[in-house]
N, C-alpha and C positions, 0 to 999 in steps of 0.2 A: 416744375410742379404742375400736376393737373388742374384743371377749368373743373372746380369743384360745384358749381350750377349748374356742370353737365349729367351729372348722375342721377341714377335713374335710381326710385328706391331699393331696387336690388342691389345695387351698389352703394345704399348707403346702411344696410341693413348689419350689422354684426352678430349672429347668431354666438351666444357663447355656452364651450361644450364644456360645463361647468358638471361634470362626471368624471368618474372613478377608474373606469375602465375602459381600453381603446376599444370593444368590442360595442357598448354603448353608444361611444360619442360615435362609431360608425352605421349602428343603428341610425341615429338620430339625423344622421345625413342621408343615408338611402330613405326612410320616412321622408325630409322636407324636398327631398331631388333638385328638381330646376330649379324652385323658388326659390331657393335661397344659396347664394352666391358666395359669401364671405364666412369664414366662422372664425372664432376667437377656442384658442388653445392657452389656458393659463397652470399656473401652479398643479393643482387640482389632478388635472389630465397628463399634463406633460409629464409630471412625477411618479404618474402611476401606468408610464411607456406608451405615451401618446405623442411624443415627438417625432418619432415618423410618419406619423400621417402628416405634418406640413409639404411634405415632398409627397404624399400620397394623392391628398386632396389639390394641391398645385398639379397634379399630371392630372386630374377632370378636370382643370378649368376651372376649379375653385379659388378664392384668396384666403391667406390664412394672418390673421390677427396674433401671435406670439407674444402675451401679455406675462412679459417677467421681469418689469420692474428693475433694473439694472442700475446699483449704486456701487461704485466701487473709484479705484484710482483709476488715472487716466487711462492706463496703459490696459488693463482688466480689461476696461469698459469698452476700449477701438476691438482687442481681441475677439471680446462677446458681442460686439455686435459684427464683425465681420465673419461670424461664424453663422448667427443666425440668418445674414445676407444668403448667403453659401448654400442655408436648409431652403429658401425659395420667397420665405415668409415676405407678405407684402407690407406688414407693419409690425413696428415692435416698442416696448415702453419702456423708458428711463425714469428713473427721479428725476423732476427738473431741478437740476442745483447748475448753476453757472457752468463748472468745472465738467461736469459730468455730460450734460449737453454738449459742452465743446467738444471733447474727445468724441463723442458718439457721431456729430455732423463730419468730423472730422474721417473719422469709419466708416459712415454712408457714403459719401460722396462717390458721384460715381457708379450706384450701384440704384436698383430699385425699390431699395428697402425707405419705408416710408416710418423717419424714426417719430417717437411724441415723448413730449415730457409730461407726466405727471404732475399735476400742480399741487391738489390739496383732494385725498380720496373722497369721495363722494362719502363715503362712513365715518366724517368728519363733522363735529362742529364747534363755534366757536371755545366752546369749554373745552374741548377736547385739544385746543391746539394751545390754552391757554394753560394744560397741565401738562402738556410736551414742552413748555419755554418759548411759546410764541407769544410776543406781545399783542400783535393787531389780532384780525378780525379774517373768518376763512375768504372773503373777500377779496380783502389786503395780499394778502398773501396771491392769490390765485391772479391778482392784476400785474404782482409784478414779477411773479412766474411765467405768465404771459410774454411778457415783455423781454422776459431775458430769455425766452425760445426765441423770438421773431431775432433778437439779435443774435444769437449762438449759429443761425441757420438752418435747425431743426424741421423736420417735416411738418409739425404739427404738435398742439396738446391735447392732454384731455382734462374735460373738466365740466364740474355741473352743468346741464343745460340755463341754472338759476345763473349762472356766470357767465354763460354765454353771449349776452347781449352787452354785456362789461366789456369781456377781451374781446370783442372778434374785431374791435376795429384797432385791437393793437397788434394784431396777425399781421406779416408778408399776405398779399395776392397769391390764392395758392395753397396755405396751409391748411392742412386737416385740423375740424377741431370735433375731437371726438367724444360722446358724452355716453356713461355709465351709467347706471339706476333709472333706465326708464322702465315704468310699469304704466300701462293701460288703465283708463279709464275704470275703478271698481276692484284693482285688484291689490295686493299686498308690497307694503315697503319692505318687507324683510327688515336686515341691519343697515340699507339705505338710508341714510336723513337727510339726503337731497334731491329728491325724486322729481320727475318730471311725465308729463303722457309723450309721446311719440312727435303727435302733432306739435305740442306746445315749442318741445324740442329743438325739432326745425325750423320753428318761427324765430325761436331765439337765434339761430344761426348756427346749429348745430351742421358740421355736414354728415358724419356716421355714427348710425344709433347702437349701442351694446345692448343688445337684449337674452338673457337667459331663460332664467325661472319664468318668468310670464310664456317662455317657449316651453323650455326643454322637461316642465312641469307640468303642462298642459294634459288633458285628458287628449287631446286632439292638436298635435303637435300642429299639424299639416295646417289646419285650421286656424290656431291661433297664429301662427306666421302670416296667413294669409291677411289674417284682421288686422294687423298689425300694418303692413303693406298696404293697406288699404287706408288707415290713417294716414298714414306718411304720403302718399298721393294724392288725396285732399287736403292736405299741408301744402 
């Protein structure tokens, strides 16, 4: 595992190409060019024949985030994740269930795919997990989803930056802990209800930011990355 105090905000950045069509999410890379290094391909894009671009954008030089949430039996889960190794992607995301993380380290290993478990989605909250059949608190849940990544072997999780400071000292040396629903300083939570600014983020311990809509929504794409980059730096 990588020396995750060595990256630079380019590298901690996740652009996500939360769009419809591959013609777009390729706009919106030729728009942010150098500045931005990593992008996130989920449901969204991939389903509407944006999965070749992870081998597209991996041949510039780009990392690609492949955010599909992987819950199935053991056997499933080593297959899909040894396929998505295959496509180039630098990281990709499980449900953290015990079972599901094992089989997934088990399919990394080996390879440079950087797996994360899922803890408790940011569009989460305590009511919400108390009408799914969760007793505790998203909290609860998210510390010892923590815990049983560090143990399973997993590359990393993700999980509110408000969590952040909770798990990160129950991470391996090493792990990514990746956080969703950051918005800037002024700007909108959407269906977020764990949000975070970029900066605060980082302090919590976050090591890479998912940022979309406050990007790929922007009147000034180029721009708002930049701003964004700019917090993260002075973090």
């Amino acid at each position: 595992m990588s020396d995750m105090n060595a990256l630079s905000p380019r590298d901690r950045l996740i652009v996500g190409l939360d769009v419809s069509s591959r013609q777009e999410a390729e706009a919106i890379v030729t728009e942010l060019g150098d500045e931005v290094g990593f992008y996130k391909i989920g449901y969204q894009l991939g389903f509407a024949g944006g999965l070749p671009l992870v081998g597209e954008l991996t041949r510039m030089g780009k990392k690609v985030f492949l955010d599909l949430k992987l819950h199935d039996i053991a056997n499933t889960v080593e297959k899909g994740i040894e396929s998505i190794a295959g496509l180039g992607a630098a990281m990709t995301t499980i449900h953290a269930y015990p079972q599901v993380m094992r089989a997934a380290a088990k399919a990394a290993d080996g390879t440079n795919l950087c797996v994360l478990g899922v803890t408790v989605l940011t569009s989460l909250s305590d009511e919400d997990l108390r009408e799914s059949g969760y007793g505790g608190s998203v909290s609860d849940l998210v510390e010892l989803r923590a815990r049983q990544a560090a143990d399973a072997g997993i590359g990393g999780i993700v999980a509110s930056a408000q969590e952040a400071a909770l798990v990160g000292a129950l991470l391996a040396p090493g792990m990514a802990l990746v956080t969703p629903g950051i918005r800037p300083a002024g700007s909108e939570a959407g269906d977020q209800k764990r949000v975070v600014t970029p900066g605060d983020a980082l302090r919590n311990g976050s090591t890479h930011l998912v940022v979309a809509r406050p990007i790929i929504a922007a009147p000034d794409r180029l721009a708002a990355a930049r701003a964004i980059l700019a917090e993260m730096r002075d973090a």
